[in-house]
C-alpha positions in Angstrom: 58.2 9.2 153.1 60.2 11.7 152.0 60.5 13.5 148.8 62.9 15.9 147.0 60.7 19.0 145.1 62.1 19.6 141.5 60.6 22.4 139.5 61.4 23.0 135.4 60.7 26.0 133.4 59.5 25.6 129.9 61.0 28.9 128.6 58.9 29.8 125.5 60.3 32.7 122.7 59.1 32.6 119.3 57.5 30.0 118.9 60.3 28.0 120.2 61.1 25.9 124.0 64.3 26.0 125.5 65.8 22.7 125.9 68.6 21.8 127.7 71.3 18.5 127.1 72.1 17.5 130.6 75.2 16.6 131.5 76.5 12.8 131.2 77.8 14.0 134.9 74.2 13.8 136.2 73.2 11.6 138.9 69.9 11.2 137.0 68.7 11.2 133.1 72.6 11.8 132.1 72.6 13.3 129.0 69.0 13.0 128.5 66.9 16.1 126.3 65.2 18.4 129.3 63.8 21.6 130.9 66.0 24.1 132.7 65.2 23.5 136.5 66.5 22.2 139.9 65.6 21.0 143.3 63.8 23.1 145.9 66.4 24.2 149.2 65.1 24.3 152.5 63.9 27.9 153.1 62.0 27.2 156.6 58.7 29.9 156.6 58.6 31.3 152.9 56.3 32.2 149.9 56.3 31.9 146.5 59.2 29.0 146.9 58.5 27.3 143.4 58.6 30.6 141.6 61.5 31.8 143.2 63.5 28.7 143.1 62.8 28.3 139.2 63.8 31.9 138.6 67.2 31.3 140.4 68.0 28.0 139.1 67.1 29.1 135.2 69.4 32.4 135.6 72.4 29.8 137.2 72.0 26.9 134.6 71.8 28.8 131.4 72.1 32.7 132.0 68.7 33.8 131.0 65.8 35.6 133.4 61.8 34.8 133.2 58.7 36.1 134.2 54.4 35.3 133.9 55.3 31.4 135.9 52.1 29.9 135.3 51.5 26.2 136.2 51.4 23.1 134.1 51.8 20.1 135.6 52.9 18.4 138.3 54.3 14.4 138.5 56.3 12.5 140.8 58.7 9.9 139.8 61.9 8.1 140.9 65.7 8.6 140.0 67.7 6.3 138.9 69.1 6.1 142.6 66.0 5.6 144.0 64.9 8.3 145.0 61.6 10.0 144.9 60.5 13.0 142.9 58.0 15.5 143.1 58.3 17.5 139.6 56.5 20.6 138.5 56.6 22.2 135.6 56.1 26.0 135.0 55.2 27.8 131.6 57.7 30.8 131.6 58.1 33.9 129.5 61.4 34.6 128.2 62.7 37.9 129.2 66.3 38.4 128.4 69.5 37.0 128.5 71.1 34.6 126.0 71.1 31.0 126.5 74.0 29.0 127.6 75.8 26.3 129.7 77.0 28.3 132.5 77.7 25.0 134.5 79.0 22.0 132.0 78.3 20.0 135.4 74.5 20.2 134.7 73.9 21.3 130.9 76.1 19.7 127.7 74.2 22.0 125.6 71.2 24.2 124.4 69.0 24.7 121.6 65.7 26.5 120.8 63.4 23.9 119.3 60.1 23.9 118.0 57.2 21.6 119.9 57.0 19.6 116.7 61.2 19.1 116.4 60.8 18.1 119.9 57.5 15.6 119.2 59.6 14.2 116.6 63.0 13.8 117.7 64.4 10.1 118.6 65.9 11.4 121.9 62.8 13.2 123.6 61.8 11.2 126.4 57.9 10.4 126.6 57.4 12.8 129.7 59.4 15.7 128.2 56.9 15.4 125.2 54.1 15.1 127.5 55.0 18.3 129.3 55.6 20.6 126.2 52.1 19.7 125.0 50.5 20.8 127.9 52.8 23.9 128.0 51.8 24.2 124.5 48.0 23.8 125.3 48.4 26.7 127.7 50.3 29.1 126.0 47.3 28.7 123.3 44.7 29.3 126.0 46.3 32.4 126.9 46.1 36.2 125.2 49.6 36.8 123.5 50.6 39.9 125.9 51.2 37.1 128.4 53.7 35.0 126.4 54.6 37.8 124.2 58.5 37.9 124.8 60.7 40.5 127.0 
């Protein structure tokens, strides 16, 4: 079986996540709340391919650069098409860069939101609220120089 690698970045700046609208365009979650992130491309024999690939696709959705990737999670699930998923989700510092839809293709929109506004608001789906807790839980565990922003 074959899978496709997605990784998503959950870009914290004071006290705030960047969360993304995706496009109605999409082949999957159409104009669902979400993380910046994409699909892993073939490289052949490489390193650091998760980080790497995050970094790229955050700078081409939305216009911002990141740094300190640390892990969160990982999951798999299965598109709307059918196929299968392998997600994983990186805590990222913000650097620099201000945020926006550089591709309407991908992202309707942007907003800095809070881990409570995004708890509490209708449209978050369940695994996008599971993933900012646990990006939440980390960035707690962690001395502030590390998530301290750019």
């Amino acid at each position: 079986m074959k899978f496709i690698v997605n990784v998503e970045a959950a870009i914290y700046k004071d006290k705030k996540w960047l969360i993304v609208r995706r496009s109605e365009k999409e082949d999957h979650a159409a104009g669902a709340l979400a993380l910046v992130g994409g699909k892993v491309e073939k490289e052949g024999n490489s390193t650091d391919i998760l980080e790497r690939t995050l970094i790229r696709e955050v700078e081409e959705e939305v216009g911002v650069t990141v740094s300190n990737l640390s892990y969160v999670n990982s999951s798999s699930f299965v598109t709307d098409s059918g196929v299968q998923v392998v997600d994983i989700v990186f805590l990222c510092s913000y650097q620099t860069g201000e945020p926006f839809a550089k591709d309407p293709d991908e992202v309707a929109g942007i907003s800095w939101m809070t881990t409570e506004e995004i708890l509490n608001h209708a449209e978050t789906p369940s695994y996008l609220k599971d993933n900012i807790q646990l990006a939440e839980n980390l960035v707690k565990s962690k001395p502030a120089s590390i998530v301290a922003n750019g």
